[in-house]
N, C-alpha and C positions, 0 to 999 in steps of 0.2 A: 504494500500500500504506500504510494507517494508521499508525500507530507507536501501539503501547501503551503507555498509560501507566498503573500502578497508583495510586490515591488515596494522598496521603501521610496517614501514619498518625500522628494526634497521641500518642499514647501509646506510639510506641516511639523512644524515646530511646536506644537503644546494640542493636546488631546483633552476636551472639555468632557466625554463621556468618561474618566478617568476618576478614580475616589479621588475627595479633596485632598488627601494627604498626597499621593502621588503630584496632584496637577500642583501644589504647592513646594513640593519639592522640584517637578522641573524647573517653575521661576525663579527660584535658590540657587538649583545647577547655574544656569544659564549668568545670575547677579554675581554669584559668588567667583564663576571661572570669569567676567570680565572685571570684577575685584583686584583677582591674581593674575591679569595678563596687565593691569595698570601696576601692581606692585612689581613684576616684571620689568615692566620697561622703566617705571619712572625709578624704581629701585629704591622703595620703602618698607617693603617687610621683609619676613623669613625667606623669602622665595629671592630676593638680592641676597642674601648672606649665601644663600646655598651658593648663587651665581657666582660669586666674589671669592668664597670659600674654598670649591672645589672645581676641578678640570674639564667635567661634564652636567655644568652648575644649570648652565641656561636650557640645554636639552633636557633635564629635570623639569625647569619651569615649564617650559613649552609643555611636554607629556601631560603636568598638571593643567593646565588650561585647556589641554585636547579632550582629557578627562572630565573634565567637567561640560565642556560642549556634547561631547560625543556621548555621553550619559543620558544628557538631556533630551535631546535628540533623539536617540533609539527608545529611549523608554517614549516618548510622543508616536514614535509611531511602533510601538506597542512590541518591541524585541528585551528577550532576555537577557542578552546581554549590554543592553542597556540599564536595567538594574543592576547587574552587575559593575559596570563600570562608574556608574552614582554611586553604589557603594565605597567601590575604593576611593572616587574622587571625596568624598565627605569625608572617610577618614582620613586620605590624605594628610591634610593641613596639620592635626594631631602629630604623625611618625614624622612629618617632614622636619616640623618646628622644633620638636626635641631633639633630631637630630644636625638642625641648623644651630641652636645655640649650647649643644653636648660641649663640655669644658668651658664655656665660659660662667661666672659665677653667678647663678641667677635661681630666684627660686621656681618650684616647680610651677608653681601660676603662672608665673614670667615666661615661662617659656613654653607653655601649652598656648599660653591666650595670645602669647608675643606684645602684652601689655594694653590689650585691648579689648576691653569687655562686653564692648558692641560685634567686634570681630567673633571672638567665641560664641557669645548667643547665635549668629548664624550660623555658625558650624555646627552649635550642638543639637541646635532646630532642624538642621538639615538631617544628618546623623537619624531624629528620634522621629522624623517624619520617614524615612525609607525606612527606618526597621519595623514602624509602624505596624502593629497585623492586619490591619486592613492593607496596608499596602502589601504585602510580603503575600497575603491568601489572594488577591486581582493579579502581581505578576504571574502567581503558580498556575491559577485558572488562565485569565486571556493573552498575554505574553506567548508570541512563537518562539 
């Protein structure tokens, strides 16, 4: 038996038949990855230190910012591994940040939130909206 698959559709970018937790978390995906592609370039958060830090700093960045577009994206037009890759992009910002300021002396807050307590509410909103079980039992049912 074939498995259907419908053409992914470049023009649709957010899915309105989607639980509010999902539709809420794509416009998170979408806010938070052009967040980190401005932290990126203009070079004000965690995501510059990694730049600055290491050898393959900025190709980090980029992947993050792809990660979070491409997240959004497939989950709108309704692919599993578009939850999947929201997933990783949400936690992202968490493994990255500890690992952007590891050895310098900072406390744990400091370097989860990266001093910004507006910044973490969206991470951790995003994070508790994808694990959400309404969102996690809608990808297992209509997600290809």
């Amino acid at each position: 038996m074939a498995r259907s698959t419908s053409p992914l559709n470049p023009k649709r970018w957010f899915d309105r038949m989607q639980p509010q937790t999902l539709q809420i978390a794509t416009w998170l995906l979408y806010l938070n990855g052009f967040f980190a592609l401005v932290d990126l370039i203009d070079g004000g958060g965690y995501l510059n230190v990694i730049r600055l830090r290491y050898t393959g700093g900025v190709l980090i960045g980029v992947i993050s910012v792809a990660l979070y577009a491409a997240g959004g994206w497939l989950m709108a037009n309704d692919r599993k591994l578009g939850y999947r890759l929201a997933l990783v992009a949400a936690l992202s910002p968490f493994v990255l940040r500890l690992w952007a300021y590891q050895g310098i002396p900072a406390g744990v807050y400091d370097k989860i939130s990266d001093g910004s307590t507006l910044e973490l509410l969206f991470d951790v909103a995003l994070c508790a909206l994808i694990l959400h079980p309404q969102s996690r039992q809608h990808q297992k049912i209509w997600y290809k």
